[in-house]
C-alpha positions as CSV (number, residue, x, y, z in Angstrom):
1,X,20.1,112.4,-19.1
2,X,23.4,112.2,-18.4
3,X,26.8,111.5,-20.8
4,X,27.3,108.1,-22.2
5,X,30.1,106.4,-20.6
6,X,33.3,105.7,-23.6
7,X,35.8,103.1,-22.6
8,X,39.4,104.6,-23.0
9,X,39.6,101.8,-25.3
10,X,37.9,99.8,-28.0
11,X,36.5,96.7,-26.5
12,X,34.9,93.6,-28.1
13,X,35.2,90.0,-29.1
14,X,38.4,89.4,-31.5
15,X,38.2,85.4,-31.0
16,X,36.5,82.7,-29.6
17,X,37.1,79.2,-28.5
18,X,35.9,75.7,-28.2
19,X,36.9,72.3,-26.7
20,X,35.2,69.0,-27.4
21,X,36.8,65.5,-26.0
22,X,38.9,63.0,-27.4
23,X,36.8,60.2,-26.5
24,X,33.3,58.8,-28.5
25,X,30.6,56.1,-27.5
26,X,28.8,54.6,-30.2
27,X,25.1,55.6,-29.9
28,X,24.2,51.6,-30.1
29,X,26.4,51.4,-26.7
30,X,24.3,53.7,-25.2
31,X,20.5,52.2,-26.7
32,X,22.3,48.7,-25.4
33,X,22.4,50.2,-21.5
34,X,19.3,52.0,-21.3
35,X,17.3,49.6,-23.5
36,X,16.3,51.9,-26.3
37,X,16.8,52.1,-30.1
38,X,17.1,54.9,-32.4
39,X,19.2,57.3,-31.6
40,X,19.1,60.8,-33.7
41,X,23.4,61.2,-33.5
42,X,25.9,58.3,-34.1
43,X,28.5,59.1,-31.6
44,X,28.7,61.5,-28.4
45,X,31.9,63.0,-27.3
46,X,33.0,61.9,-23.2
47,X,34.8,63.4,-21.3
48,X,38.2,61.4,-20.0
49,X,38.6,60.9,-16.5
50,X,40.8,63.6,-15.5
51,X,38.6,66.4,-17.8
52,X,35.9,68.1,-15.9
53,X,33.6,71.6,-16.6
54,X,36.7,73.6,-15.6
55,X,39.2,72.0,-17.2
56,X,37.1,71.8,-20.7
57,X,36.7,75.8,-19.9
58,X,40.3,76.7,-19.4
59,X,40.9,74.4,-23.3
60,X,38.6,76.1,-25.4
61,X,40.1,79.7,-23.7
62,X,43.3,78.4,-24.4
63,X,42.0,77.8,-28.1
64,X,39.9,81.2,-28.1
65,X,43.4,83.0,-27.5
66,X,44.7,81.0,-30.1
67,X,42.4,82.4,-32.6
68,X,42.6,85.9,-31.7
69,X,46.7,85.7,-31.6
70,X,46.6,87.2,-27.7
């Protein structure tokens, strides 16, 4: 077999990151709509109307950057 492969550099994960929206509806909203009772949470978190996949993504980077003082 041949030599392992060493980066130049150490490499690894220093920080990570997570986003979660502003905005909550109440469990009971959402049993009202769909006709159903007894949810196991109390609130869910919903996204605002300009906050997508993407832009979620680029906020919890931001914030993993912000933990790892990059």
């Amino acid at each position: 077999m041949g030599k392992l492969l060493r980066p130049i550099k150490d490499v690894g994960i220093v920080g990570y990151g997570a986003y979660v929206p502003m905005f909550r509806i109440k469990s009971a909203e959402i049993g009202r709509v769909w006709g159903v009772n007894g949810f196991p949470i109390e609130e869910k978190a919903v996204n605002n109307l300009d906050e997508d996949a993407l832009t979620i993504g680029i906020e919890a980077a931001r914030n993993a950057l912000k933990r790892a003082k990059i």
